[in-house]
C-alpha positions in Angstrom: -9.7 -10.7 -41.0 -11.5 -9.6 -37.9 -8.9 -9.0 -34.6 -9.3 -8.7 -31.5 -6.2 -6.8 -30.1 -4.4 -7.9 -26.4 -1.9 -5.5 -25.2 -0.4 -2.6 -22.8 2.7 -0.9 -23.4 4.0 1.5 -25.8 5.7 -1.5 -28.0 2.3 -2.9 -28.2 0.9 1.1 -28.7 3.1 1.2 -32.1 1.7 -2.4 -33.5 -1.6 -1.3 -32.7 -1.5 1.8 -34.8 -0.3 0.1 -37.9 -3.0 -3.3 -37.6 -5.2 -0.8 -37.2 -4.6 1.4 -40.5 -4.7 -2.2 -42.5 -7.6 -4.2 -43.9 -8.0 -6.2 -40.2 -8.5 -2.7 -38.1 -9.4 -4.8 -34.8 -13.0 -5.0 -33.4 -11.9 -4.6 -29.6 -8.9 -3.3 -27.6 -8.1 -5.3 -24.8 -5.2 -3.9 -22.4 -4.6 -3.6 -18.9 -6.5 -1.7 -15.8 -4.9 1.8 -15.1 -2.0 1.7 -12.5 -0.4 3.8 -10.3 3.4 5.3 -12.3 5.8 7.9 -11.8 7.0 9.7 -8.7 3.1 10.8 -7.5 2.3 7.4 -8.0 -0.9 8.7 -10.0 -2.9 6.6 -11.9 -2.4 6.3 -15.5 -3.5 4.5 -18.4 -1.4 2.1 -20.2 0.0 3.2 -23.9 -2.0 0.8 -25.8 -5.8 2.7 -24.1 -4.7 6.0 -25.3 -3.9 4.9 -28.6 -6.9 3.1 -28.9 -9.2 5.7 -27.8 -7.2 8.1 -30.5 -8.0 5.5 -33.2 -12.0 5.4 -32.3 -11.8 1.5 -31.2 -13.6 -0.1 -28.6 -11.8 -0.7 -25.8 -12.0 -2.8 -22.7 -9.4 -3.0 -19.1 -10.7 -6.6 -17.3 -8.8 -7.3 -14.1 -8.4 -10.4 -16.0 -8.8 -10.9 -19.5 -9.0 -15.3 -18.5 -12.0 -14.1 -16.4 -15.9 -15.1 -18.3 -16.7 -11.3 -18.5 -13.5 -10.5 -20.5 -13.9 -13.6 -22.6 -17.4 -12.9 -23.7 -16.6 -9.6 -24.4 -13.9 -10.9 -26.7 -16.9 -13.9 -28.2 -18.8 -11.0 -28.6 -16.3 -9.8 -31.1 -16.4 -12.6 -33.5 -12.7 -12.6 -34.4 -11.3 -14.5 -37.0 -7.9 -14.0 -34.9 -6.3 -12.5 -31.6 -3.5 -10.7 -31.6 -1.2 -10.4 -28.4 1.6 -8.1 -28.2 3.1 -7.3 -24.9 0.3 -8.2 -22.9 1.6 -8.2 -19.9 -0.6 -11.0 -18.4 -0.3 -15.0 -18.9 -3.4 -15.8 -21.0 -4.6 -19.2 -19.9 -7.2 -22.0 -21.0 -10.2 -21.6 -22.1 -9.5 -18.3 -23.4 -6.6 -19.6 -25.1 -8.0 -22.5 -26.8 -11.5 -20.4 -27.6 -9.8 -18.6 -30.9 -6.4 -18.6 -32.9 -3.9 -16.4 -31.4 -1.1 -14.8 -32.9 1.8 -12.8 -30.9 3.8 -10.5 -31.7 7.5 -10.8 -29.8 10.4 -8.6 -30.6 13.2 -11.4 -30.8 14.7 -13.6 -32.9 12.5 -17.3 -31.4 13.8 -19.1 -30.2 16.6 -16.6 -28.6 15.0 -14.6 -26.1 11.9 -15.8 -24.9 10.2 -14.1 -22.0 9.3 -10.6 -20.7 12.3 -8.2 -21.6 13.7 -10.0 -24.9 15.0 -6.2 -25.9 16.5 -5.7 -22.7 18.8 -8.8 -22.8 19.7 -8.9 -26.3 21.4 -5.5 -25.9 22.3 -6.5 -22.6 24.3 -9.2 -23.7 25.6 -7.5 -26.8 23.9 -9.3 -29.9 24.8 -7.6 -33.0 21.1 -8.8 -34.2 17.6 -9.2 -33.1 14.8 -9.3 -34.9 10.9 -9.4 -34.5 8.6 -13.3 -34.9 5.2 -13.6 -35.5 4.4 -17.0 -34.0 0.9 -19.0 -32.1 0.2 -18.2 -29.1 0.2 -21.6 -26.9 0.7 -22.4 -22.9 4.3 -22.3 -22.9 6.6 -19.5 -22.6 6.9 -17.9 -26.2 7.7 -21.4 -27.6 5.0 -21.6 -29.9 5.4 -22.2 -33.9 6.4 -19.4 -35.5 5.5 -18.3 -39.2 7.2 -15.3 -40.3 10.4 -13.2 -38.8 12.2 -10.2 -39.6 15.7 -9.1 -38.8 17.8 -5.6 -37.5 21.4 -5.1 -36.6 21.6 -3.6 -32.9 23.7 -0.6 -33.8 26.9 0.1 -31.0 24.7 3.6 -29.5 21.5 1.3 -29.4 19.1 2.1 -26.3 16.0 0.2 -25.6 14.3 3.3 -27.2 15.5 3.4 -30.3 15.5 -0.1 -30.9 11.9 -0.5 -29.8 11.1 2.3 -32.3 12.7 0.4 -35.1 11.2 -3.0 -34.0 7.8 -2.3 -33.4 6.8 -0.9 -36.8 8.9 -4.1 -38.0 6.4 -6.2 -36.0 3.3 -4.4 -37.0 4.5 -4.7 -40.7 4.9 -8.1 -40.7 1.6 -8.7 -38.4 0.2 -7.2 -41.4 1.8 -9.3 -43.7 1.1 -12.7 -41.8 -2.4 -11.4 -41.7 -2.5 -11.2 -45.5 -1.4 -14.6 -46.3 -1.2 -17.0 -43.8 2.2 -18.1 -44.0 3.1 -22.0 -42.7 4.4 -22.0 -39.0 7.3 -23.9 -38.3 8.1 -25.2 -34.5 11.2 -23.7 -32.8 14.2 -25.3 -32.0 13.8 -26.1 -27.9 17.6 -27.0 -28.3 18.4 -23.3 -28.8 16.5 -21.6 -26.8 17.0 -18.7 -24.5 15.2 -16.8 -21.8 14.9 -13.5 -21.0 13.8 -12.7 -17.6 11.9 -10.0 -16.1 14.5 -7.0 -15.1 14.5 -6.9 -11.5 16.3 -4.0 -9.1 19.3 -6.6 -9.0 19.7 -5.8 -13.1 19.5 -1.9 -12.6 22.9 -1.7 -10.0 26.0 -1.2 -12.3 27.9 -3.7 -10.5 31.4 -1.9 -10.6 33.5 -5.5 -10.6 32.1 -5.7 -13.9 34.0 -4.7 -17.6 32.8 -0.7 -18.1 31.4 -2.0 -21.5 28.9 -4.1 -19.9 28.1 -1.5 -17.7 27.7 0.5 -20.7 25.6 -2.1 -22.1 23.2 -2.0 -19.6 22.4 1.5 -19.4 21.5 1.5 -22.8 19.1 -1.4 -22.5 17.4 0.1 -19.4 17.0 3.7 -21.4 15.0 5.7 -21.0 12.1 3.5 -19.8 13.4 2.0 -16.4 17.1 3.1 -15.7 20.2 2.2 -14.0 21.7 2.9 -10.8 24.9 3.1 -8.8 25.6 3.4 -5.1 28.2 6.0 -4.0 30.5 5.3 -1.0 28.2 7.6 1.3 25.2 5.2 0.6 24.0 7.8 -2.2 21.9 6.4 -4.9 22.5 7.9 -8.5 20.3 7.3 -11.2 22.2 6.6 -14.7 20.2 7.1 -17.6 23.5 7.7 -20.3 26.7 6.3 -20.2 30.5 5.6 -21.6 32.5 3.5 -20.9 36.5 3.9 -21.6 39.3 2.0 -21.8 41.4 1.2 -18.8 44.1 3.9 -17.8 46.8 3.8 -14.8 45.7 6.7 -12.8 41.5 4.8 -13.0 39.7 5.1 -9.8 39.5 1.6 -8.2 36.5 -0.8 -9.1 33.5 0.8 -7.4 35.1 4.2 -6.5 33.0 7.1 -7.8 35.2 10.1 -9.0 33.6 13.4 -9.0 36.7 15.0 -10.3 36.6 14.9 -13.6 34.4 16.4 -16.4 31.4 14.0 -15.4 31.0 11.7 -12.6 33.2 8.5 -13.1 32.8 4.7 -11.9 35.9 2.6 -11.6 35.2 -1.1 -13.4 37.0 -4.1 -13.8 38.2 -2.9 -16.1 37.9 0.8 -17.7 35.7 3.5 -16.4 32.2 4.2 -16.9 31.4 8.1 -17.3 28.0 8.9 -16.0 26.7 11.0 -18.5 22.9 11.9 -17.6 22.5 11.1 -14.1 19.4 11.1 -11.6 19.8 12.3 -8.2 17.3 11.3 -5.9 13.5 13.0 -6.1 15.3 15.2 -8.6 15.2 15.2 -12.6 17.7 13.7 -14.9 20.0 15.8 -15.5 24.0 15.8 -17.5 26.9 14.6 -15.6 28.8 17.8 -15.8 25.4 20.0 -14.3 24.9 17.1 -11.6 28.9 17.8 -10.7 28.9 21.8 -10.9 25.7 21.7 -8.8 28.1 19.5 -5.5 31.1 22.3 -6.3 28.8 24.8 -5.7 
């Protein structure tokens, strides 16, 4: 088939690579304009640009891809299907009725519709997740879906290494749906679930919660957005790695951070969480034990 590819990040980046080394190799790139990232705020381009570019495919970064410029470039095309993965952008009428869309979204439809379906799934500690290839409509990911594919979220699971097992899942089975045009089937509104866009209220390790949800979160902001706690002076730590450990007597008290251990440790409710790659501020990550050596001097 001919594609037309829509998306931005380095999920998307990964799907991309593998439509493109199968029979339906997309015509056009479509991703987002370069933005400003990192400390120096320097403009960048997203993931899914550089990959295209390596791969020799057209390419093209609309302000809005609903816009008429953006959509006749896409006409222009001819595709016998769009593909959206992590976008980034809501993709409204008449682009959306103008050719049959397919999206590619790393969860298990219809648990974990939304921006940052990895995120909450490890967030909330499902054992599973999955990747659905469903048709793209107005709603919010709660179009009919035609093929999905499962993984266990392993116990040490960070949003890295989950994304790099899902997105080659997703570009396999993009592939596959491709191929033979499997029946779609609508989801179940009754079990839905949402997973909203993380905000700085999700990166604080609120310390009146269990250290293994604290734990939990870490892992699912790693190593792409991070996690953050607040010491008694005011400080601001970054947390990139953590562990969390069973409640013990001598614990410091829920939201007490102990530098007098190995690593720096936050007192939960229960357990502890030890930080175990930390950020200070305008400084790199770093482990717990250098961060601590460098205060003793």
């Amino acid at each position: 088939m001919r594609t037309v590819y829509l998306g931005t990040s380095e999920f998307a980046a990964d799907v991309l690579r593998i439509l493109a080394a199968s029979a339906h190799r997309p015509q056009l790139v479509v991703t987002r304009p370069d933005r400003p990232r990192g400390r120096g705020r320097k403009l960048a381009s997203p993931p899914v640009l550089e990959a295209a570019r390596g791969l020799g495919i057209d390419t093209d970064q609309p302000e809005s891809v609903n816009e008429e410029p953006a959509r006749r470039r896409i006409a222009a095309a001819a595709p016998d299907v769009v593909v959206v993965c992590a976008f980034g952008a809501l993709i409204k009428e008449p682009l959306l009725s103008a050719h049959p869309m397919l999206n590619v979204h790393p969860s298990l439809l219809p648990r974990w519709r939304g921006a940052a379906p990895i995120e909450r799934a490890i967030m909330t500690g499902d054992e599973r997740t999955g990747v659905c290839i469903m048709r793209l409509t107005a709603g919010l990911d709660n179009g009919p879906v035609c093929t999905c594919a499962e993984t266990a979220i392993a116990a040490d699971d960070t949003y890295g290494t989950l994304a790099a097992r899902l997105a080659p899942l997703g570009g396999e089975l993009l592939v596959g749906a491709l191929d033979t045009s499997p029946p779609f089937v609508e989801q179940d509104e009754a079990a839905a679930t949402y997973a909203e866009k993380i905000t700085a209220e999700d990166r604080v390790l609120d310390p009146d919660r269990p250290a293994v949800e604290l734990e939990r979160v870490v892992r699912a902001l790693s190593p792409h957005i991070g996690a953050a706690v607040t010491g008694a002076d005011g400080t601001r730590l970054g947390v990139w790695e953590a562990t969390a450990n069973p409640a013990q007597p001598d614990d410091p008290a829920p939201g007490e951070l102990s530098l007098e251990g190995r690593v720096p440790m936050l007192g939960c409710a229960p357990g502890t969480l030890g930080l175990t790659i930390v950020q200070p501020a305008g400084r790199k990550r770093m482990p717990g034990d250098a961060y601590l050596r460098g205060l003793r001097g």
